[in-house]
C-alpha positions in Angstrom: -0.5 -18.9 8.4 -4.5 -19.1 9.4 -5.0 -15.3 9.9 -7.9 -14.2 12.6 -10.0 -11.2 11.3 -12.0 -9.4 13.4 -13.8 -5.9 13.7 -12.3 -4.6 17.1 -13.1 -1.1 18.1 -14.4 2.0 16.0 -12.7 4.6 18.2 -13.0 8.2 16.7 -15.0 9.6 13.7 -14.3 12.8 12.4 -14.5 15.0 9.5 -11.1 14.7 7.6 -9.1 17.4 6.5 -10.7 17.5 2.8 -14.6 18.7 3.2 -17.3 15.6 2.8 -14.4 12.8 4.0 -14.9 11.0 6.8 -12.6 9.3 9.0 -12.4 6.8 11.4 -9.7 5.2 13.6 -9.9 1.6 13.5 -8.5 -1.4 15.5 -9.1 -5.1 14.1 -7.1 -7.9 14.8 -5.1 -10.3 12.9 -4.6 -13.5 15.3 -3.8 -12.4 18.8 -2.3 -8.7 17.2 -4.8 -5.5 17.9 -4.1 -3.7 14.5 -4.6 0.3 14.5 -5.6 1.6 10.8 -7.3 5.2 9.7 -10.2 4.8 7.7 -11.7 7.6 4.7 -14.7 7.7 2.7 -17.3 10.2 1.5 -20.4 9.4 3.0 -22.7 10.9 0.4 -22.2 8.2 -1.9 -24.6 5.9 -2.3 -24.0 2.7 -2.2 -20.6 0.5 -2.4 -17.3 1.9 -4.2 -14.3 0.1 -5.2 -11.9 -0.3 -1.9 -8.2 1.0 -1.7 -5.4 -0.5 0.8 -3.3 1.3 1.7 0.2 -0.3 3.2 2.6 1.9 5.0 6.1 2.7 4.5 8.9 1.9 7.6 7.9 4.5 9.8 4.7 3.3 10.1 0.8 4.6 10.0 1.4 8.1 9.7 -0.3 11.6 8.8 1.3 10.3 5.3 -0.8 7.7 4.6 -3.7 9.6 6.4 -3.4 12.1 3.6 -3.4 9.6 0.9 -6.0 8.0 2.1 -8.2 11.0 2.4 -6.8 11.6 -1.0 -8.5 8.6 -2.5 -11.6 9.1 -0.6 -12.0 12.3 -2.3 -11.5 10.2 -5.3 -14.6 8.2 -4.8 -13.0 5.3 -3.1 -13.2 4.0 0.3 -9.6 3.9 1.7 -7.8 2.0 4.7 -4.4 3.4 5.8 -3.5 -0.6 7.1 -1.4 -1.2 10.4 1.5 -3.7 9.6 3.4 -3.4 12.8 0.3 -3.3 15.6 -0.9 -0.9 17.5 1.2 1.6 19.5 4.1 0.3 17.2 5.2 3.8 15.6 9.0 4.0 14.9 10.8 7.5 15.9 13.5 7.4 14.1 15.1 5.0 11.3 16.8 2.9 13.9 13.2 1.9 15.1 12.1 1.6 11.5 14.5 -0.5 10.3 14.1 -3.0 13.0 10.3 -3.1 13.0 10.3 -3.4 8.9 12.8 -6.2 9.1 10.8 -8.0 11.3 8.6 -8.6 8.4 11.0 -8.6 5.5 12.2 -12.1 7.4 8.7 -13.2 7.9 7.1 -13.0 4.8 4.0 -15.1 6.0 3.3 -12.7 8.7 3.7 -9.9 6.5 0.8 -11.4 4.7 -1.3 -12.6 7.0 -1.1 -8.4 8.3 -1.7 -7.1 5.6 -4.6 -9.8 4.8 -6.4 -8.8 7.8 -6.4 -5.3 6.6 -7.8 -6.1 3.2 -10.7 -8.2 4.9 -11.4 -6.2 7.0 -11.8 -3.2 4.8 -14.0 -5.7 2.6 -16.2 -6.3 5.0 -17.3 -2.6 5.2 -20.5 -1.5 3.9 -19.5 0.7 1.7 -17.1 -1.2 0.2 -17.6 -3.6 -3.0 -15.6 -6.5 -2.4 -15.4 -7.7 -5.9 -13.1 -4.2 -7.2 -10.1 -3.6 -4.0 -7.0 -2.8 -5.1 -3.7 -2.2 -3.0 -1.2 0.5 -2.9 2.0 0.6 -0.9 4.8 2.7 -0.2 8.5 1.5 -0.1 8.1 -0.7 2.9 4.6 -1.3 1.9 5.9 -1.9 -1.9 7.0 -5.4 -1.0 3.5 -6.1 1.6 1.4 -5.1 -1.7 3.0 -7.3 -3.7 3.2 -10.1 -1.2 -0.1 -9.9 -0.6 -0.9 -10.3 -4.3 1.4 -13.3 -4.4 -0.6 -15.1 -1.9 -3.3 -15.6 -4.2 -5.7 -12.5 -2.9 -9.1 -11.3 -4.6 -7.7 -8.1 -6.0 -8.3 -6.2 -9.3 -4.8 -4.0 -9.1 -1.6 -3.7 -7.3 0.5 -0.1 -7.1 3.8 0.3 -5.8 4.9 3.7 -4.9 9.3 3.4 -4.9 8.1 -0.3 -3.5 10.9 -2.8 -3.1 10.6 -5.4 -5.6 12.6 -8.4 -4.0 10.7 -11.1 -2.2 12.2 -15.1 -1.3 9.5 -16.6 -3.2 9.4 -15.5 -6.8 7.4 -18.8 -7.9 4.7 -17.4 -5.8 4.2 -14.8 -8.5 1.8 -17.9 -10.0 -1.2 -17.1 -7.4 -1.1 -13.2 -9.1 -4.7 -12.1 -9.6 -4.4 -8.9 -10.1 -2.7 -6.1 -12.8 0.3 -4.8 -11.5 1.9 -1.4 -11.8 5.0 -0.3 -10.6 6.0 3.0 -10.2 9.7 3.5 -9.6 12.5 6.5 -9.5 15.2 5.5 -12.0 18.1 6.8 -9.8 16.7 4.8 -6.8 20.2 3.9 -4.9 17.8 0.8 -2.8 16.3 -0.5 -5.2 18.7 -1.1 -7.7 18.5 -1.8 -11.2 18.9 -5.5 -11.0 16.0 -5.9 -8.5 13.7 -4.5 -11.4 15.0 -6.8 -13.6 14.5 -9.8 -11.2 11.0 -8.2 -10.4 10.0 -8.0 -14.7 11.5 -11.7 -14.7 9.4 -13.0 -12.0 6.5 -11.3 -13.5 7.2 -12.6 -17.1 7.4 -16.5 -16.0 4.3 -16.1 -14.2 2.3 -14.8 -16.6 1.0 -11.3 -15.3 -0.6 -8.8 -16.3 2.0 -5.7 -15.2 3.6 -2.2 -15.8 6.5 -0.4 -15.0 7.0 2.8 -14.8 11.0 4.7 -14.5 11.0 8.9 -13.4 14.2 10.4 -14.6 16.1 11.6 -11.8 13.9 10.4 -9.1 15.4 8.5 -6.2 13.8 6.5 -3.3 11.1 8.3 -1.0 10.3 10.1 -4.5 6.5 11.1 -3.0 7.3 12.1 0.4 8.4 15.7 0.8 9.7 14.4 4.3 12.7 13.1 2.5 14.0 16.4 1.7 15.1 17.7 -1.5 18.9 15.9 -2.0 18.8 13.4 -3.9 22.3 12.5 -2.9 21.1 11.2 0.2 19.5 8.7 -1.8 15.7 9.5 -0.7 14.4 12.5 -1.8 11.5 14.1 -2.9 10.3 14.9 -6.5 7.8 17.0 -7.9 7.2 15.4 -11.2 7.3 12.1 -10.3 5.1 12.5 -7.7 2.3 14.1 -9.9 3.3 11.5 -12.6 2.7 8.5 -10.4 -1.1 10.0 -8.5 -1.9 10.7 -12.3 -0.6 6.8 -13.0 -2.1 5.3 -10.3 -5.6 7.0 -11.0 -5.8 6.3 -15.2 -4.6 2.2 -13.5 -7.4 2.4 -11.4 -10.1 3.3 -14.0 -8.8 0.9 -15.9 -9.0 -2.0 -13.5 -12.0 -0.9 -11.4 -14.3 -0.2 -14.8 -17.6 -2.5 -14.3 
């Protein structure tokens, strides 16, 4: 799928909730789609920084992946929260959710072609160097960060956050550029056991450079203090792992971002 990448609007700027981010609420498009993604850097650093995507999880661009990507811009990193679903698209409830991720979990070319426009157009910012972008993603945006790697795209890392794994295309895996790490609770009730074993498979045939992490008594949602603390609801939040996994992620990126 030819996807159509274009700078739409820059509608607000303000100063984000850590001191010396900024932020900006995007639009760009991909094809006829008017996409909707929250943008975070620190403007007193001097020239270009390695770029961060960030892919949401079902419910959507949130004030979750607002934070994290405030989060990295504090890190040094310039940071897009992407839009998979367009703009205005912002479930309410899980109903909503699961019918607006399944949309792309059936179309796995449109889920890259999304998430493709959002990596271009972060790389196309200023202050962005397009040759060190990584992507992150969270459940939901698990499987767009690593569908987007499988398309073949120019990035240095890949992190999953309790990511699904699965995808209809494991020969895909080929077109892998980047280091992958995985970062998954070992009690996770939706992505099973035998999905990580598929995923390591897939990555093993192909050739790729990856990781995978396991946090003891971690279920789904493990980051997220929206999923509540009972883990017998299957998503649930987790202290440890989530400390675990930021320090993880940041010791990956060093590693794959080094010049």
């Amino acid at each position: 799928m030819k996807t159509i990448v274009a700078f739409f609007a820059m509608l607000v700027m303000t100063t984000g909730a850590i001191a010396g981010v900024k932020t900006e609420v995007v639009e760009y498009k991909q094809g006829d789609a008017v996409l909707q993604g929250y943008l975070s850097y620190d403007p007193s650093i001097e020239g270009k920084r390695p770029a961060v995507l960030i892919i949401h999880d079902w419910l959507g661009v949130s004030e979750y992946q607002k934070s994290r990507a405030e989060q990295l811009a504090a890190l040094g990193y310039i940071a897009l929260a992407a839009d998979i679903y367009g703009k205005g698209v912002r479930p309410a409830n899980a109903q909503e959710a699961s019918a607006a991720a399944g949309k792309f979990y059936a179309d796995r070319q449109l889920y890259r072609a999304r998430a493709r426009a959002g990596l271009d157009f972060l790389m196309g910012r200023p202050e962005a160097d397009p040759s060190r972008v990584a992507v992150i993603g969270y459940c939901f945006g698990g499987a767009g960060a690593l569908e987007l790697a499988r398309s073949g795209a120019p990035l240095k890392g890949v992190v999953t956050f309790h990511g699904s794994l699965t995808t209809p295309t494991p020969a895909d895996a080929k077109n892998i550029k980047a280091k992958i790490l995985v970062l998954h609770g070992a009690d996770d009730p939706y992505v099973k056991q035998e999905d990580v074993k598929a995923f390591m498979d897939e990555m093993r045939n192909a050739g790729v450079d990856w990781q995978l992490v396991q946090y003891s008594g971690a279920v789904h949602s493990f980051t997220d203090k929206r999923a509540g603390n009972d883990n017998s609801k299957g998503a649930a939040y987790n202290e440890a792992a989530d400390r675990r996994s930021w320090r993880a992620m940041r010791d990956f990126f060093d590693e794959v971002f080094a010049q």
